[in-house]
C-alpha positions as CSV (number, residue, x, y, z in Angstrom):
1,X,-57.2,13.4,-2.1
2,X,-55.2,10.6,-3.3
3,X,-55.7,11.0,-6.5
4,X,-54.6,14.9,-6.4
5,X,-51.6,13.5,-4.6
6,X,-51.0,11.4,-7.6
7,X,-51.8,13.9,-10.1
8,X,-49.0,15.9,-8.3
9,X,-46.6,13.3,-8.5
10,X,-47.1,13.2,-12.6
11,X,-46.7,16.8,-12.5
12,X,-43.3,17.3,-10.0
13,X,-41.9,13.7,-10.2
14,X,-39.6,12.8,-7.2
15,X,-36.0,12.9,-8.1
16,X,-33.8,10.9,-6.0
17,X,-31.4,13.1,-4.0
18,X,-28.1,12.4,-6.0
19,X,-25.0,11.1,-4.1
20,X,-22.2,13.7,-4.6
21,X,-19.6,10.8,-4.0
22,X,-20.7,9.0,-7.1
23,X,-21.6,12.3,-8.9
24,X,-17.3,13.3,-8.3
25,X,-16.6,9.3,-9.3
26,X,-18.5,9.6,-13.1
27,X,-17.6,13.4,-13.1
28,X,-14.0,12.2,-13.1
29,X,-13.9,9.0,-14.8
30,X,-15.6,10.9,-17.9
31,X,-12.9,13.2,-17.8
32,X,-10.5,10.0,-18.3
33,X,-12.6,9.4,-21.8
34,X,-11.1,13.2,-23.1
35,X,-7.4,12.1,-22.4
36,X,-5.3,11.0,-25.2
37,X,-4.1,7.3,-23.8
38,X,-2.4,4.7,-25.6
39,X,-2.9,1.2,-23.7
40,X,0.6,0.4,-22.5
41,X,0.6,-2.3,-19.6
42,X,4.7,-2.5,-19.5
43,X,6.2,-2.3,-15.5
44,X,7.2,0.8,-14.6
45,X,9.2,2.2,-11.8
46,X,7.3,4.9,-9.8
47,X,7.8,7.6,-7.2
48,X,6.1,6.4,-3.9
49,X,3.6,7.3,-2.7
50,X,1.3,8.9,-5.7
51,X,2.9,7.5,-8.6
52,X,1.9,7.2,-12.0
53,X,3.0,6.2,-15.0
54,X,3.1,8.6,-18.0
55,X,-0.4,10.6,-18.2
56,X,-0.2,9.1,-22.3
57,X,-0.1,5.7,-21.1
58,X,-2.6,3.7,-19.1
59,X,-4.5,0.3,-18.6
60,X,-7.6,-0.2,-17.4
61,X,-6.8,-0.3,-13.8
62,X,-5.0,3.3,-14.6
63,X,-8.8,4.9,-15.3
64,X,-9.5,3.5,-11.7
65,X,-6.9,4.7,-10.1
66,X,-6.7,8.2,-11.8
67,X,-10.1,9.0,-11.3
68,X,-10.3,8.5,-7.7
69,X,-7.0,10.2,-7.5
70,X,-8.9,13.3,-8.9
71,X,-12.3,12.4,-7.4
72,X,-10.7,12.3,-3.5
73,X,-7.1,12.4,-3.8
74,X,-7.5,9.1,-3.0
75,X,-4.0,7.3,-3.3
76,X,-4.4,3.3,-4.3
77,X,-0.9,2.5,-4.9
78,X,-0.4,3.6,-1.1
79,X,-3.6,2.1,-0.2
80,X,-3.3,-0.9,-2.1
81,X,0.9,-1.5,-1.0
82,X,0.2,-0.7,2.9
83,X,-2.7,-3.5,2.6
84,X,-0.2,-5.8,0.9
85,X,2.6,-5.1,3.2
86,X,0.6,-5.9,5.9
87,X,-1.7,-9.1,4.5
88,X,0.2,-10.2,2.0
89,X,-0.6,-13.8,2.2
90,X,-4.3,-12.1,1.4
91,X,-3.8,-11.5,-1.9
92,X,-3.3,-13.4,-4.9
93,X,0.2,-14.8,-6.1
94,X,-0.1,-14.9,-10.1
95,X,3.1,-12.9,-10.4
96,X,5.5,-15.4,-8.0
97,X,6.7,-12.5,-5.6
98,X,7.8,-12.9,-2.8
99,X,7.0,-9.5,-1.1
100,X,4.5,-6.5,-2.3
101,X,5.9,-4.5,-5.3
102,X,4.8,-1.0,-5.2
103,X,5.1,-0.4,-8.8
104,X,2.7,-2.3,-10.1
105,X,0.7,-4.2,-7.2
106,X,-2.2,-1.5,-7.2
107,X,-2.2,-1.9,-11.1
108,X,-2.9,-5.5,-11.2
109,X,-6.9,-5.9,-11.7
110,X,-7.3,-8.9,-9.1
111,X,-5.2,-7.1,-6.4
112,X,-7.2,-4.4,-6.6
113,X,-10.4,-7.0,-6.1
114,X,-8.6,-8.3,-3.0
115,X,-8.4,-5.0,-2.0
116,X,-11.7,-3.7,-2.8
117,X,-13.4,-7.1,-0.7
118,X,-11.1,-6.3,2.5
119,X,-12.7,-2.6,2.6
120,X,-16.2,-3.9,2.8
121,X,-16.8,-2.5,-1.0
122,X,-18.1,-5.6,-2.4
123,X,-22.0,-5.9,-3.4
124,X,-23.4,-8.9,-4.7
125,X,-23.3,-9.8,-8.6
126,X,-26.7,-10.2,-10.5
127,X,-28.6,-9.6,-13.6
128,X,-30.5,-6.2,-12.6
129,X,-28.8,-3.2,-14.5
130,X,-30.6,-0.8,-11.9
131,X,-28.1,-3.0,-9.6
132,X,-25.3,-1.4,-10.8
133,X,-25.1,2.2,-9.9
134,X,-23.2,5.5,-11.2
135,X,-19.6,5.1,-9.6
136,X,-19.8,1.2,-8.8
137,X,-16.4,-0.3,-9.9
138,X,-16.9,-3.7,-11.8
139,X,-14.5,-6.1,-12.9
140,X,-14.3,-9.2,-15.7
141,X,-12.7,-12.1,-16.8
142,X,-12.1,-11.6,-20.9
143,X,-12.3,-15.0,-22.4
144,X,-12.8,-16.2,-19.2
145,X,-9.2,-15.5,-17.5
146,X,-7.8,-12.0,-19.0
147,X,-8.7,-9.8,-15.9
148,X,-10.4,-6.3,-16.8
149,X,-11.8,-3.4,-14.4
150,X,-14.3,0.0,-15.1
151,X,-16.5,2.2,-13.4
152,X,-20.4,2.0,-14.1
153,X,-21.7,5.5,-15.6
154,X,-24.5,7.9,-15.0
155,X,-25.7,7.0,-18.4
156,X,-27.9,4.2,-19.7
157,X,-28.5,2.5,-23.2
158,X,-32.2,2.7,-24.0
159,X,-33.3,-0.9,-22.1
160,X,-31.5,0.4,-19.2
161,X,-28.5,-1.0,-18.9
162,X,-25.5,1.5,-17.5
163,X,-22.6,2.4,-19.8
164,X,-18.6,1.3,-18.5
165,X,-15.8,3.9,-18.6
166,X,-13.1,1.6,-19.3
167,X,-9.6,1.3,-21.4
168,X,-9.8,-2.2,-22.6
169,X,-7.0,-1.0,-25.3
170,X,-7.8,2.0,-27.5
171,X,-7.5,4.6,-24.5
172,X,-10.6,5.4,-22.2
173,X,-14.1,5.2,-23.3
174,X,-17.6,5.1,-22.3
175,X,-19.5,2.1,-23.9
176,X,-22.2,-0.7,-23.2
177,X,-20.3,-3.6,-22.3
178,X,-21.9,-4.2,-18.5
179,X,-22.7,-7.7,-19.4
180,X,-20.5,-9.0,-22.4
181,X,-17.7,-10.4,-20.6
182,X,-18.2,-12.6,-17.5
183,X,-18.3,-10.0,-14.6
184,X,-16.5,-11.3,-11.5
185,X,-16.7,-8.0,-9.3
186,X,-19.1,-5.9,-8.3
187,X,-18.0,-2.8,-5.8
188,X,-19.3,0.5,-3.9
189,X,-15.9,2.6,-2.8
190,X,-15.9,5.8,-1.4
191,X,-12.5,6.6,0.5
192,X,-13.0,7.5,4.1
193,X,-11.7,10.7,5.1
C-alpha cells in the first residue's frame, strides 16, 4: 500500500498551498522591474501621509515602499514617521536630527530595519537559500557600510538560490545577488489590516 501511495505522490506531487500575501508582494515588486527609474537618492519634500517622490526616480528603499504601497496600500512613510514620532530614541541617529523627518525617515534603509525589528518581522540570518522566501525583505551593507534593501523573488537560479528585486542604481531589477554583499536583515512583513 505504501508503495502505491508513493507511486501517487510521483505521479500528483504535493504543491505547497501558496501564501497570497507573498504571491501580491513578488506580483508587485516585479512590476517595479517594468518602470523606467533613474536612481536619484536627493531629499525631497513630500505630501503627508502617502508621499512619494517622482514615479521616474527612486532608490532602493523606493521599490520597498512602492510595492507594498500597491501590494496593501500599505503606507511606510506614515508607518515608519508615527513609529519615529513616538520611539524616536529607537532608531538610529546617522543623520544628527533632532526630531523624525517625514520626508525622508521611511527612505533611509536602516530606519526601515528599526522599523521592520519593532513589528516582529525579523527572522534569523543564515546560509539556506530555501530560508529566504518569495516576499522576505533583506537588507546589506555594500562594502561593508553602504546600506541597501530588496525583496527575495518567486524565482530561483539553478542551485536554488532566490533572485532580489532591487534598485542598487540602474532602476529596478531582478537578479542573483542574495549573498554577494554582507546581508544584515532578514524580514517577513505582511501589514495588519
Amino acid at each position: 500500500m505504501r508503495l502505491v501511495f508513493l507511486s501517487l505522490l510521483l505521479l500528483f506531487p504535493v504543491v505547497a498551498q501558496a501564501d497570497s500575501a507573498a504571491e501580491a508582494i513578488v506580483s508587485s515588486a516585479r512590476e517595479r522591474t517594468l518602470a523606467d527609474v533613474t536612481y536619484d537618492p536627493k531629499y525631497v519634500k513630500l505630501t503627508y501621509p502617502g508621499g512619494d517622490v517622482p514615479a521616474n526616480t527612486g532608490v532602493c528603499t523606493d521599490v520597498v515602499i512602492r510595492t507594498f504601497r500597491n501590494a496593501f496600500n500599505f503606507d511606510f512613510q506614515r508607518a515608519v514617521h508615527e513609529d519615529m514620532r513616538a520611539n524616536f530614541k529607537s532608531y538610529p541617529n546617522h543623520w544628527g536630527l533632532k526630531s523624525p523627518d517625514r520626508n525622508i525617515d521611511h527612505r533611509r534603509v536602516p530606519n526601515l530595519e528599526v522599523f521592520l525589528k519593532r513589528q516582529g518581522a525579523a527572522v534569523p540570518l543564515t546560509d539556506n537559500a530555501e530560508d529566504y522566501l518569495p516576499g522576505d525583505i533583506v537588507s546589506w551593507r555594500l562594502g561593508g557600510r553602504i546600506s541597501h534593501i530588496g525583496i527575495v523573488s518567486d524565482k530561483k537560479t539553478v542551485d536554488g538560490t532566490p533572485l532580489v528585486i532591487h534598485n542598487i542604481g540602474a532602476g529596478p531589477v531582478e537578479e542573483n545577488i542574495l549573498w554577494i554583499p554582507e546581508m544584515t536583515g532578514h524580514f517577513r512583513f505582511k501589514p495588519k489590516g
